[in-house]
The first five atom37 places (N, CA, C, CB, O) and aatype in JSON, in Angstrom:
{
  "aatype": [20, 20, 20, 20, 20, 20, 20, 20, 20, 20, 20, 20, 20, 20, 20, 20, 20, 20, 20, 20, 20, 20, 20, 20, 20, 20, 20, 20, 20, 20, 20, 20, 20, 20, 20, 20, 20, 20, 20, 20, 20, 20, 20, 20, 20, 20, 20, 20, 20, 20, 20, 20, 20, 20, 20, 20, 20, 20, 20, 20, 20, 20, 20, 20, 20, 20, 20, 20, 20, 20, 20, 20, 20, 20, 20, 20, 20, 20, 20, 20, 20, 20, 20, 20, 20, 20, 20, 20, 20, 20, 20, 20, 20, 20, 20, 20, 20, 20, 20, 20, 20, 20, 20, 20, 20, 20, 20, 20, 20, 20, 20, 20, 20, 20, 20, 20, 20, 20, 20, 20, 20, 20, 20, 20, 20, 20, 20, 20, 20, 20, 20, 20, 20],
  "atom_mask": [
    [1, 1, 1, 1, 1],
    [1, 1, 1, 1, 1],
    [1, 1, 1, 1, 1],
    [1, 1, 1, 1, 1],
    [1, 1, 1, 1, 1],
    [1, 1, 1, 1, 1],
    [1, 1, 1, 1, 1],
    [1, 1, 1, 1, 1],
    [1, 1, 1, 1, 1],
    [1, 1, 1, 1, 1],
    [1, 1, 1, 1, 1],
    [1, 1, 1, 1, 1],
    [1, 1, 1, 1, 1],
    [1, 1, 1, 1, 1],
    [1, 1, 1, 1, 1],
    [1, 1, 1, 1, 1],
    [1, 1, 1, 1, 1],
    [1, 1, 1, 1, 1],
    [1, 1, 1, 1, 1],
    [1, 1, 1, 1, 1],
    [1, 1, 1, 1, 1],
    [1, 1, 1, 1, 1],
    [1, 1, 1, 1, 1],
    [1, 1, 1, 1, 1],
    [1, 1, 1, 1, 1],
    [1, 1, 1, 1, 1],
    [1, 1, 1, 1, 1],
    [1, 1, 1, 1, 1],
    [1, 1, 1, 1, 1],
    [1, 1, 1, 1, 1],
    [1, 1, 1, 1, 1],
    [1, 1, 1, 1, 1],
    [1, 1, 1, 1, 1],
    [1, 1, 1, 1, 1],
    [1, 1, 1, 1, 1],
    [1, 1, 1, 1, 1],
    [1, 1, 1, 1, 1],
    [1, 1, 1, 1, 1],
    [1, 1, 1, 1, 1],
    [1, 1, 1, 1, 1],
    [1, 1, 1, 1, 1],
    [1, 1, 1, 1, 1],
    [1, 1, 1, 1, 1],
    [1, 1, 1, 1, 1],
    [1, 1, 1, 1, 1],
    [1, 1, 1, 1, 1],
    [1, 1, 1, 1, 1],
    [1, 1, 1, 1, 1],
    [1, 1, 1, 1, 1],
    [1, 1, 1, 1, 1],
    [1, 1, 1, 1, 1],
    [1, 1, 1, 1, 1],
    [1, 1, 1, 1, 1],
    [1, 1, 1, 1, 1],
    [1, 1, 1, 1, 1],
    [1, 1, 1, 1, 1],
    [1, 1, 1, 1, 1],
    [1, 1, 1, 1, 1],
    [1, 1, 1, 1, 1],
    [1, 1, 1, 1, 1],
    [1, 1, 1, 1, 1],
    [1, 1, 1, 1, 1],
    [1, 1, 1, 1, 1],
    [1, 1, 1, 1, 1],
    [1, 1, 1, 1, 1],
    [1, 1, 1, 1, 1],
    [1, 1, 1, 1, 1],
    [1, 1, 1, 1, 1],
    [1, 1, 1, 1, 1],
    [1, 1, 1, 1, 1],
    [1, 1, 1, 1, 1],
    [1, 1, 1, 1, 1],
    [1, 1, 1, 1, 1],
    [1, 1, 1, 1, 1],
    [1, 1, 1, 1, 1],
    [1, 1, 1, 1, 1],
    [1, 1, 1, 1, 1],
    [1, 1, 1, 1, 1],
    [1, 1, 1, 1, 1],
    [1, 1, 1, 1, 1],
    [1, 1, 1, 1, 1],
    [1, 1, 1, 1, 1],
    [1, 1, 1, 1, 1],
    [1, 1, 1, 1, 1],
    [1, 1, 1, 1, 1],
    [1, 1, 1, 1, 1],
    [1, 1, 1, 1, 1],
    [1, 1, 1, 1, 1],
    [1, 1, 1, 1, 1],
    [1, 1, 1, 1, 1],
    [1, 1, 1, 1, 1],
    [1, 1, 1, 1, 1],
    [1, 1, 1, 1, 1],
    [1, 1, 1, 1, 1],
    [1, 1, 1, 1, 1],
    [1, 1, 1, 1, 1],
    [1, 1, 1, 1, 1],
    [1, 1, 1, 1, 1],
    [1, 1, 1, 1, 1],
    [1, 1, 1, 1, 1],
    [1, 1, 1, 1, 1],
    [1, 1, 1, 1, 1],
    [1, 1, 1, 1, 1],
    [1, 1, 1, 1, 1],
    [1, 1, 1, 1, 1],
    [1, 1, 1, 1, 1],
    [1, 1, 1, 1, 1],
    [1, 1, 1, 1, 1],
    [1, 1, 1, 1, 1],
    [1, 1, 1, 1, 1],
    [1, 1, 1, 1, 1],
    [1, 1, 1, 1, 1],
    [1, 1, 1, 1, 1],
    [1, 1, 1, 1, 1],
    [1, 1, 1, 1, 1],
    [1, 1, 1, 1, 1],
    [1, 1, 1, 1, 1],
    [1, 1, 1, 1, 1],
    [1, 1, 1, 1, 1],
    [1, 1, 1, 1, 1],
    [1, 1, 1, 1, 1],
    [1, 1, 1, 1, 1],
    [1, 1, 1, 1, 1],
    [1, 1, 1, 1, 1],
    [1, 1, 1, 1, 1],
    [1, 1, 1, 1, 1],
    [1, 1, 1, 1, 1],
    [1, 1, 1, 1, 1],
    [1, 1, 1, 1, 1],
    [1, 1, 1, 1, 1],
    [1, 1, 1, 1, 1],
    [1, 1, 1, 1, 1],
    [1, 1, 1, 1, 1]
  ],
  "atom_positions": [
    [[14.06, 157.2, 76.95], [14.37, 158.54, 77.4], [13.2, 159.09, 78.19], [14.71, 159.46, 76.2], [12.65, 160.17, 77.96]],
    [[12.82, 158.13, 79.3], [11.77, 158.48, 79.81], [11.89, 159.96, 80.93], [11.31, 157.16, 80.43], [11.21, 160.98, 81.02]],
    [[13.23, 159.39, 81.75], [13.32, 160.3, 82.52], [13.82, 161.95, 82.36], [13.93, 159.7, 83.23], [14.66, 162.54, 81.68]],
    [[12.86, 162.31, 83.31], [12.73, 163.82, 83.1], [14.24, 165.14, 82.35], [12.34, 164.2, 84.82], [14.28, 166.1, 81.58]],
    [[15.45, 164.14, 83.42], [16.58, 164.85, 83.03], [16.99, 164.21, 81.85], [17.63, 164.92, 84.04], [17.83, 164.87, 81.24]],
    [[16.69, 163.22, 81.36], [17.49, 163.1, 79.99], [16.21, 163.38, 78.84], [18.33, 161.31, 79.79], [16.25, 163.22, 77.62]],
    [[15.34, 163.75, 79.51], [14.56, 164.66, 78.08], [15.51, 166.24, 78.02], [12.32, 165.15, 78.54], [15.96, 166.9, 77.08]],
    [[15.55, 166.41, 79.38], [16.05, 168.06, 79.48], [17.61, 168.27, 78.33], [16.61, 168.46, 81.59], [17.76, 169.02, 77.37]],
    [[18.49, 167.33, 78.92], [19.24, 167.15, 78.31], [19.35, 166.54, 76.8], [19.67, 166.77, 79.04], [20.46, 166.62, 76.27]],
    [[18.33, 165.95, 76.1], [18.17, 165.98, 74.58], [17.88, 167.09, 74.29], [17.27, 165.17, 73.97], [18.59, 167.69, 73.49]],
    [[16.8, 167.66, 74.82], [16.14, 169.32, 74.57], [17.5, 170.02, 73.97], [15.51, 170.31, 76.32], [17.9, 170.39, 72.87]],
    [[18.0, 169.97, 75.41], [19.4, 170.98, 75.29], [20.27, 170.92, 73.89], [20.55, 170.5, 76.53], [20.58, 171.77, 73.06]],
    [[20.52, 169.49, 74.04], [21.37, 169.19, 72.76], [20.64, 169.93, 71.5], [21.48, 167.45, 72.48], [21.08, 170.93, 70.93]],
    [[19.4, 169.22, 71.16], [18.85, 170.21, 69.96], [19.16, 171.52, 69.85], [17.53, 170.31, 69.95], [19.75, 172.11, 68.95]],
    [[18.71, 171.9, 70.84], [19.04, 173.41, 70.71], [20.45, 174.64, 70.28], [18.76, 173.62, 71.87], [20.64, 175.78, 69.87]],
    [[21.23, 173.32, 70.77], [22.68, 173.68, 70.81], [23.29, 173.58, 69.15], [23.53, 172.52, 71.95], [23.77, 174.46, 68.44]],
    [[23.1, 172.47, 68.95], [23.29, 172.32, 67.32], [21.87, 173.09, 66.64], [23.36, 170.38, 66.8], [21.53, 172.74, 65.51]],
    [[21.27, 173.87, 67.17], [20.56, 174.85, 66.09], [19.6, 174.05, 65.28], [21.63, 175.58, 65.03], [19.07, 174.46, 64.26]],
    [[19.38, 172.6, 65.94], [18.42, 171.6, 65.32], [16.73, 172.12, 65.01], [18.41, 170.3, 66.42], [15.84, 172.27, 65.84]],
    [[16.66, 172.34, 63.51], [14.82, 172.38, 63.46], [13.98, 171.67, 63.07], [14.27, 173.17, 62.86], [12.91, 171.92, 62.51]],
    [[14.49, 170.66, 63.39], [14.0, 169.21, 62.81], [12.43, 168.53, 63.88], [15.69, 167.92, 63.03], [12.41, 167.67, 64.76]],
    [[11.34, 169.37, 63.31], [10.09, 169.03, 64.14], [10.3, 167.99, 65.2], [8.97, 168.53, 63.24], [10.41, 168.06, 66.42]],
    [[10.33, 166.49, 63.88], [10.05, 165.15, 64.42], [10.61, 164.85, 66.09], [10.79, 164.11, 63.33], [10.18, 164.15, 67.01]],
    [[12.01, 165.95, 65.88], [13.16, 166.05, 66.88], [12.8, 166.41, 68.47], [14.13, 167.2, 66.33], [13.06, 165.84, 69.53]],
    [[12.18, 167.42, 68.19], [11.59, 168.28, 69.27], [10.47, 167.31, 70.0], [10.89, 169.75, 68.6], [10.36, 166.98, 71.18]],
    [[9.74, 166.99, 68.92], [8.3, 166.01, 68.93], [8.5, 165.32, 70.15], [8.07, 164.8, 67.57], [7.58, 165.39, 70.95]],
    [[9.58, 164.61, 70.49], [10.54, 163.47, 71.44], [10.3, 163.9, 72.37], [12.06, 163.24, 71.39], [9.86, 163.0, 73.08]],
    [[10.33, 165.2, 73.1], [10.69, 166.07, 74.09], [10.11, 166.77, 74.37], [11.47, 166.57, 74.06], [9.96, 166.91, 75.58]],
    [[9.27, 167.84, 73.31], [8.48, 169.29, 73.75], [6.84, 168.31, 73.19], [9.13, 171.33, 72.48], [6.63, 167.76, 72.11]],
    [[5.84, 168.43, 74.58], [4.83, 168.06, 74.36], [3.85, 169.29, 73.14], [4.36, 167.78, 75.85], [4.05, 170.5, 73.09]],
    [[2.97, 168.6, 72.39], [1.77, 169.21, 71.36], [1.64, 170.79, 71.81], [0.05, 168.3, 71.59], [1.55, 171.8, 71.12]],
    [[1.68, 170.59, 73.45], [0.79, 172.02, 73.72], [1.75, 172.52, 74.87], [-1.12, 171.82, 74.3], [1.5, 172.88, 76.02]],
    [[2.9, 172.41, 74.17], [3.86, 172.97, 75.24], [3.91, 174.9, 75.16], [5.61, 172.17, 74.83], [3.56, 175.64, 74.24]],
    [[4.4, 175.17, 76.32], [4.55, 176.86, 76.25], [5.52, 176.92, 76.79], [3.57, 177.87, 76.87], [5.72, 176.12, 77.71]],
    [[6.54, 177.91, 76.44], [7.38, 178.24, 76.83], [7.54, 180.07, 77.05], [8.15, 177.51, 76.08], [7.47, 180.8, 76.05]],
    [[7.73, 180.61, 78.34], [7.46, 181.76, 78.27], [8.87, 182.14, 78.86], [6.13, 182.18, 78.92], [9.52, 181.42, 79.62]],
    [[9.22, 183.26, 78.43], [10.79, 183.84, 78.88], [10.38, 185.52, 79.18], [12.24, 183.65, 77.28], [9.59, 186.25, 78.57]],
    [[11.13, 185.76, 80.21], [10.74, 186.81, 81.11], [11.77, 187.86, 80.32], [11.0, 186.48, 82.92], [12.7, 187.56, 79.57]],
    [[11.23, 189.48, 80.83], [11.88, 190.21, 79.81], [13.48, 190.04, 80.29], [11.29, 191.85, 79.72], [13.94, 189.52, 81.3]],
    [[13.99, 190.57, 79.36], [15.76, 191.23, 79.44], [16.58, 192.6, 78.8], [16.62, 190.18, 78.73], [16.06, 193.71, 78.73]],
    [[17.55, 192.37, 78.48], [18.4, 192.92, 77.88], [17.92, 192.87, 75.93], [19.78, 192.11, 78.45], [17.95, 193.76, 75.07]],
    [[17.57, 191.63, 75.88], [17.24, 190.93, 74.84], [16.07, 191.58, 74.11], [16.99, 189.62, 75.24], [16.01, 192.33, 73.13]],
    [[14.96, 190.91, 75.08], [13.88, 191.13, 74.94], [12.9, 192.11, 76.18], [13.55, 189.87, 74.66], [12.83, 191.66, 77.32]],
    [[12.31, 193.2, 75.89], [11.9, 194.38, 77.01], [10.49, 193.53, 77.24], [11.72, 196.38, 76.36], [9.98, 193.79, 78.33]],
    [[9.89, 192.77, 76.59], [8.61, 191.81, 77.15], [8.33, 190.84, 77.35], [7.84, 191.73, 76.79], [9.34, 190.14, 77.26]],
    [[7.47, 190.26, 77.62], [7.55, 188.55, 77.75], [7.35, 188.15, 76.86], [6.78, 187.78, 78.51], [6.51, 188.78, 76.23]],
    [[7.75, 187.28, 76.37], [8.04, 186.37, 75.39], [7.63, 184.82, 75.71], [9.49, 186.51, 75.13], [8.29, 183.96, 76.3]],
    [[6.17, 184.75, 75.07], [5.16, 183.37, 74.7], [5.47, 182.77, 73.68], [3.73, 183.58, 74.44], [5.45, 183.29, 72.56]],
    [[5.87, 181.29, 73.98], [6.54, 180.52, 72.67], [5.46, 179.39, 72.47], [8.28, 179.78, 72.96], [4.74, 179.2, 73.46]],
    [[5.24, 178.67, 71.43], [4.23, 177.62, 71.41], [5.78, 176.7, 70.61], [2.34, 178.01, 70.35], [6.95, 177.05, 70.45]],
    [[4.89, 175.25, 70.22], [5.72, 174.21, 69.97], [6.62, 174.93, 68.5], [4.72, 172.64, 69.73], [7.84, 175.05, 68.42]],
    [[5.54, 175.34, 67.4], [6.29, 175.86, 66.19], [7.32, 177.22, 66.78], [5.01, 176.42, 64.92], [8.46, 177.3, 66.33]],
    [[6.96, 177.96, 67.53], [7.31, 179.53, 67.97], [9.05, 179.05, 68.28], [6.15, 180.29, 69.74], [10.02, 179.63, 67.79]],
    [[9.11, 177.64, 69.37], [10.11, 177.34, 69.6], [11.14, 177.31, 68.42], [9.9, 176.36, 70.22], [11.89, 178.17, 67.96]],
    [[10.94, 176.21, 68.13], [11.45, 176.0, 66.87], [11.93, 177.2, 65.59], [10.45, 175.2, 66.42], [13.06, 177.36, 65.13]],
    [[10.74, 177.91, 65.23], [11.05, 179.56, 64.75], [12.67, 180.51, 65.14], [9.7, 180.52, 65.65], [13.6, 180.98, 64.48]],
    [[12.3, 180.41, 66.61], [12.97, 181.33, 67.5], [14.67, 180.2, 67.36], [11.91, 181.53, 69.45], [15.66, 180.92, 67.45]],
    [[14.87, 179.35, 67.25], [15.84, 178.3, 67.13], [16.15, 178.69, 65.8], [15.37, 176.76, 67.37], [17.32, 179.08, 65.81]],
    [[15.63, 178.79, 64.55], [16.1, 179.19, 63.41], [16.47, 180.19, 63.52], [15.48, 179.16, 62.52], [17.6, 180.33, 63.04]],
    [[15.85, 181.42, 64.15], [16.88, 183.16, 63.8], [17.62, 182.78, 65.05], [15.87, 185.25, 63.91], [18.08, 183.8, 65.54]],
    [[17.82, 182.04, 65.54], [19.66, 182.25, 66.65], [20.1, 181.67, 65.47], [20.25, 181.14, 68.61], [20.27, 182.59, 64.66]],
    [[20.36, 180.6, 64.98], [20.44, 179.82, 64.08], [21.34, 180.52, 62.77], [19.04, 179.42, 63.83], [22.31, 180.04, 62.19]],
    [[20.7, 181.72, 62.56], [21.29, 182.41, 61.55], [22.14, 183.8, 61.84], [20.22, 182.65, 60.67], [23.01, 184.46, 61.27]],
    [[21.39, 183.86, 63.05], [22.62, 185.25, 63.75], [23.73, 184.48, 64.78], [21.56, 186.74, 65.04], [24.76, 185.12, 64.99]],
    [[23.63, 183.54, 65.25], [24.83, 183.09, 66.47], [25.32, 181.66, 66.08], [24.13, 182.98, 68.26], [24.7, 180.71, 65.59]],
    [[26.82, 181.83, 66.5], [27.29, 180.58, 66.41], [28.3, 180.2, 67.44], [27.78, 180.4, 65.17], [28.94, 181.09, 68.01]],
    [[28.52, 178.75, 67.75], [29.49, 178.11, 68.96], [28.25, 178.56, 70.15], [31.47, 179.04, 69.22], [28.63, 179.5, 70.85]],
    [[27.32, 178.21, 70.36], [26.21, 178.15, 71.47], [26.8, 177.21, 72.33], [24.67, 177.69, 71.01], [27.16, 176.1, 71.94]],
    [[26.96, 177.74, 73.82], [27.03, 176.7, 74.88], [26.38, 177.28, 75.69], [28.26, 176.22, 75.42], [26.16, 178.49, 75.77]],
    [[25.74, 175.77, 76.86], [25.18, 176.09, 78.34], [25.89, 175.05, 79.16], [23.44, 175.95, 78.52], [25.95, 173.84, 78.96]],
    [[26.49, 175.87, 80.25], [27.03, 175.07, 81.2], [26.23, 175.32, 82.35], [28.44, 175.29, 81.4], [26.19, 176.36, 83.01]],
    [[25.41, 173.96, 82.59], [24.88, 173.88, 84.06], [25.76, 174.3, 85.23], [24.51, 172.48, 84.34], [26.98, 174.19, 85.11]],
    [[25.38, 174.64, 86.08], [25.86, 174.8, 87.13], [25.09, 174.24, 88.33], [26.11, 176.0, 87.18], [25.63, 173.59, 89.22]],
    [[23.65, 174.57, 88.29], [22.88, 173.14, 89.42], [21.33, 173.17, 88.76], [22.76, 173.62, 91.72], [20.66, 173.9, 88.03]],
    [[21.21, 172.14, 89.37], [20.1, 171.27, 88.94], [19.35, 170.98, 90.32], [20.65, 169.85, 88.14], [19.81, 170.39, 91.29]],
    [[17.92, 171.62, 90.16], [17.1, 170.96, 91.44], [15.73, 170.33, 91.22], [16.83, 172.06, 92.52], [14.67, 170.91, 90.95]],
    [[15.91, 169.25, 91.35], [14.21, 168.61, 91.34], [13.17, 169.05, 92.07], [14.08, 167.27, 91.77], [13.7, 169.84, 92.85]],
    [[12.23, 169.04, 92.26], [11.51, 169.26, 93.37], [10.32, 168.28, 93.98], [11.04, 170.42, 93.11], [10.23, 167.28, 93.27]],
    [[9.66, 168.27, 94.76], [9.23, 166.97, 95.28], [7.87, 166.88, 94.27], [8.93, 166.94, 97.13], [7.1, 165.92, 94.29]],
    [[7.75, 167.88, 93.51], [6.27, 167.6, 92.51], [6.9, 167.89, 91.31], [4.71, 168.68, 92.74], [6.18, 168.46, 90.48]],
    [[8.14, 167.65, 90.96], [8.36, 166.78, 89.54], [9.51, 168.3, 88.59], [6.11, 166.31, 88.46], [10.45, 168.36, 87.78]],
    [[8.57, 169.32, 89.44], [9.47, 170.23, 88.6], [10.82, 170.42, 88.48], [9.22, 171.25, 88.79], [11.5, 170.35, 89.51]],
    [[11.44, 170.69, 87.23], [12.82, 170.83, 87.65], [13.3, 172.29, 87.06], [13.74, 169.53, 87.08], [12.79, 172.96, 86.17]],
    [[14.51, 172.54, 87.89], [15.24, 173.87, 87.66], [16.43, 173.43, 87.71], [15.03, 175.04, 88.61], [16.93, 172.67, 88.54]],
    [[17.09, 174.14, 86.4], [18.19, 174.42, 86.01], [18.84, 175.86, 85.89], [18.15, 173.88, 85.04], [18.17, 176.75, 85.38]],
    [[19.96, 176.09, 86.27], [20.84, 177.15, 86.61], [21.69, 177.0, 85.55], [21.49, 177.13, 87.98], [21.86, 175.82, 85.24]],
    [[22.4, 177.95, 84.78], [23.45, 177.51, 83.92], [24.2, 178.93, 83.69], [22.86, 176.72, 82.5], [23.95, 179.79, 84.54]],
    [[24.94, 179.22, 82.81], [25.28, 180.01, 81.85], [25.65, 180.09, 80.56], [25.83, 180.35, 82.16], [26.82, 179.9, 80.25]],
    [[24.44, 180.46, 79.37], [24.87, 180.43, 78.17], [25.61, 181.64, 77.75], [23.85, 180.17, 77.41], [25.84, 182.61, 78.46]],
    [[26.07, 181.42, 76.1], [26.79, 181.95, 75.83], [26.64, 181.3, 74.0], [27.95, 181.82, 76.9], [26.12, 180.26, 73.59]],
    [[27.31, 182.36, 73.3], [27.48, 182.33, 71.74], [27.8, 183.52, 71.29], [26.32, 181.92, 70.98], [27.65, 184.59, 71.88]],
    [[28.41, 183.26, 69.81], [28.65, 184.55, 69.07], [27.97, 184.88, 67.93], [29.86, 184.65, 68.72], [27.77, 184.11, 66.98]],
    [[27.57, 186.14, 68.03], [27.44, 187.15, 66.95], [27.72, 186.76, 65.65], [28.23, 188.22, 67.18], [28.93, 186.92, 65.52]],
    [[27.18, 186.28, 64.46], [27.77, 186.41, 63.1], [27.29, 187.68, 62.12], [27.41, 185.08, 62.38], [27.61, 187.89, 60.95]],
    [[26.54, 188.36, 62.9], [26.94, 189.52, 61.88], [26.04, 190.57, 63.18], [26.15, 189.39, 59.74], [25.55, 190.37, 64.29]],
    [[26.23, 191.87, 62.11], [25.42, 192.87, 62.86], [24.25, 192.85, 63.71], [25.08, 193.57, 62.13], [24.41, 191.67, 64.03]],
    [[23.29, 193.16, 64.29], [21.69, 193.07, 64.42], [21.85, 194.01, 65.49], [20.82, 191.49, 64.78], [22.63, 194.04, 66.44]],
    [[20.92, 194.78, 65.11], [20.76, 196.08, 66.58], [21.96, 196.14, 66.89], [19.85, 195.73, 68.16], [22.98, 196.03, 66.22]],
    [[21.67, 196.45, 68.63], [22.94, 196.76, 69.44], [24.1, 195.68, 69.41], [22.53, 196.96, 70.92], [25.18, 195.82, 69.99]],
    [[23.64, 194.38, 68.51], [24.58, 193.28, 68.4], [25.74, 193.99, 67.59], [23.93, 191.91, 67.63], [25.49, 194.78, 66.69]],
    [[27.11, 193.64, 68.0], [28.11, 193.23, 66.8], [28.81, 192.2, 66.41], [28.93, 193.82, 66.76], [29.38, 191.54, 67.28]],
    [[28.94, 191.8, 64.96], [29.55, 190.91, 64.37], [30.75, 190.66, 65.34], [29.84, 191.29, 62.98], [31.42, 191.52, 65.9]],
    [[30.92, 189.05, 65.43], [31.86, 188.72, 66.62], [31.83, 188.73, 67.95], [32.69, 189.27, 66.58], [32.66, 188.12, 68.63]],
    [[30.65, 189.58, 68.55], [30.42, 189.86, 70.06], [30.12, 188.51, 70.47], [29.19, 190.95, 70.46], [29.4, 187.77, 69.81]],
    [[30.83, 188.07, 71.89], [29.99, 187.15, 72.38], [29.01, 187.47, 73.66], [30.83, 186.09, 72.64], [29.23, 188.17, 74.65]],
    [[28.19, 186.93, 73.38], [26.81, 187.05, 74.26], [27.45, 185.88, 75.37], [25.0, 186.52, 73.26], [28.28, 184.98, 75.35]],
    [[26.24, 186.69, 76.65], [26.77, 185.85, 77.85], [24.82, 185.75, 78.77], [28.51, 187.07, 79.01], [24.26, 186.8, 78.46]],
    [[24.22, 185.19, 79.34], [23.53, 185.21, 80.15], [23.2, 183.89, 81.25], [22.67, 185.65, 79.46], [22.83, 182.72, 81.16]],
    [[23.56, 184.75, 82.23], [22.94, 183.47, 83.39], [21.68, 183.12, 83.08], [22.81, 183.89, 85.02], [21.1, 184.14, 82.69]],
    [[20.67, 181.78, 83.05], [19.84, 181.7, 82.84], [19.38, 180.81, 84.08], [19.78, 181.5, 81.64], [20.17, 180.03, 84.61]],
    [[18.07, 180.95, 84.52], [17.21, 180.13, 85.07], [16.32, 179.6, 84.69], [16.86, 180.43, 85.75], [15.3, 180.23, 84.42]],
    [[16.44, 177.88, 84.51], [14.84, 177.34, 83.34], [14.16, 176.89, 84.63], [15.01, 175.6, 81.77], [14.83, 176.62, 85.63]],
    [[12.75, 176.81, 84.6], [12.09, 175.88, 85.35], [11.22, 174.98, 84.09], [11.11, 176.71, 86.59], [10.75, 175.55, 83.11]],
    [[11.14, 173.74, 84.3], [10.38, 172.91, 83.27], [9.17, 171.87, 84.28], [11.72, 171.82, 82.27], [9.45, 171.04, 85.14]],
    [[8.01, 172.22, 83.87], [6.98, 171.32, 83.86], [6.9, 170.18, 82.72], [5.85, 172.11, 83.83], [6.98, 170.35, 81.51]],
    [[6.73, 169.05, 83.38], [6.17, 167.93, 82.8], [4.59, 167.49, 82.6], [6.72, 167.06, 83.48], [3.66, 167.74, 83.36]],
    [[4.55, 166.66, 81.17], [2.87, 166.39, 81.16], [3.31, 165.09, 79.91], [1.49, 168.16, 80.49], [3.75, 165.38, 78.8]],
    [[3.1, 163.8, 80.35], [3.18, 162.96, 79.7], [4.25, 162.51, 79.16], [2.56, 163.11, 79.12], [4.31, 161.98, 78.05]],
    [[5.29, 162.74, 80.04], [6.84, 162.48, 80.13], [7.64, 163.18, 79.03], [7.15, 160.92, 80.03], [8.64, 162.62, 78.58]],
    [[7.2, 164.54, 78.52], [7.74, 165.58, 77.92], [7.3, 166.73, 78.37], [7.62, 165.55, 76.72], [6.2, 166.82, 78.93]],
    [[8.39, 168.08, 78.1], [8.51, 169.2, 78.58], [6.83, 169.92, 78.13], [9.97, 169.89, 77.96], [6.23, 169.84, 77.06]],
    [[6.57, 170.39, 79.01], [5.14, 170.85, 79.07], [4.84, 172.19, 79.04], [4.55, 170.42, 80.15], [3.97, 172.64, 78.29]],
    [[5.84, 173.22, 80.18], [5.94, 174.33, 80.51], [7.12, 174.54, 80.72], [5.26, 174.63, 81.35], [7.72, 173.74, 81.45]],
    [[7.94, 175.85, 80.06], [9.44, 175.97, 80.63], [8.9, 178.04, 80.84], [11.25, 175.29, 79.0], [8.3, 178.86, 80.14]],
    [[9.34, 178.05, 81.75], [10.13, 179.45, 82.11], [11.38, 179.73, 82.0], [10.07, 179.77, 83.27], [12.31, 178.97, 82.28]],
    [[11.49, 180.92, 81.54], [13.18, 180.99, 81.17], [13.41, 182.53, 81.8], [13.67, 180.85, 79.1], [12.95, 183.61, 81.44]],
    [[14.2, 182.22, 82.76], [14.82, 183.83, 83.33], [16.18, 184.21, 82.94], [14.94, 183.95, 85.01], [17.18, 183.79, 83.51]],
    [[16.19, 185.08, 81.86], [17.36, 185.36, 81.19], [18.1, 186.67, 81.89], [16.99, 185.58, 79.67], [17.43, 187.7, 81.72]],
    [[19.23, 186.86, 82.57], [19.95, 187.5, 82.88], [21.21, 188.26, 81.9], [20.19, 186.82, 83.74], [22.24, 188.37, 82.56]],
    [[21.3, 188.64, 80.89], [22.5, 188.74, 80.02], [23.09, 190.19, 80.6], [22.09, 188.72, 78.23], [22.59, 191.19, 81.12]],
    [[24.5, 189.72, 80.2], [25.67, 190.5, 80.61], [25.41, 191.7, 79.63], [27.2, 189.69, 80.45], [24.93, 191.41, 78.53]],
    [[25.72, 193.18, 79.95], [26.02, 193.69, 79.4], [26.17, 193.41, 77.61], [26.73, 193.86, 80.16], [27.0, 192.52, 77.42]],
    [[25.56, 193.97, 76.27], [26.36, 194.29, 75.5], [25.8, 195.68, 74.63], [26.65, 193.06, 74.78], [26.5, 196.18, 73.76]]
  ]
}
C-alpha cells in the first residue's frame, strides 16, 4: 500500500467505520503527522490535530454520528506529490449536541489537501464547507 492514493483511501475507510484502532492508523498517518481543519459552521477556529488528537476526534463522531459517507468527486495530484481531494461528506445525528438534532443529517463539501513524508500522510488540510444546520 505504497501508493499515495491507496493510503488516502485506507485512511478514508478507517475513518468511515469510526475505526480507533492505533496500530490501524499507524499504516497511514505518519508519528508526526498534523492535521489542521480550517474554521466552519462546526468549528469557529482552527482546529490542530496530532496523530492521538486524530484518533480522539474519530471517537466523539464515533459516538454522536452514524452511516458516515464521502463521495469523491475529483482527485488532483500535483507535480510535487501533493494530493487534493474534493468530496462531499455526510452522516447522522444520534442524539442531541448543541445546535445538532437527534436524526439531523449533516452535509459538508470538503476539500483535503494531503502531504506525504515516508510514504504516509504527513500533513492534511481540511476545508470544511457544511450546509446549513
Amino acid at each position: 500500500m505504497k501508493e499515495p492514493l491507496d493510503v488516502i483511501n485506507f485512511y478514508f475507510s478507517l475513518v468511515q467505520s469510526f475505526s480507533t484502532d492505533p496500530a490501524a492508523y499507524a499504516t497511514v498517518l505518519h508519528p508526526e503527522v498534523e492535521q489542521i481543519e480550517y474554521p466552519s459552521l462546526l468549528h469557529r477556529t482552527i482546529q490542530r490535530r496530532s496523530f492521538t488528537d486524530i484518533i480522539d476526534n474519530i471517537r466523539i463522531g464515533r459516538e454522536l454520528l452514524r452511516d458516515p459517507s464521502f463521495d469523491v468527486q475529483k482527485t488532483h495530484i500535483g507535480a510535487d506529490g501533493i494530493i487534493m481531494i474534493e468530496g462531499l461528506w455526510q452522516a447522522t445525528t444520534v442524539s442531541d449536541a448543541a445546535a445538532l438534532l437527534r436524526g439531523q443529517r449533516l452535509a459538508s463539501q470538503l476539500c483535503l489537501i494531503f502531504e506525504f513524508k515516508d510514504g504516509k500522510i504527513y500533513r492534511q488540510r481540511r476545508y470544511p464547507c457544511f450546509n446549513q444546520f
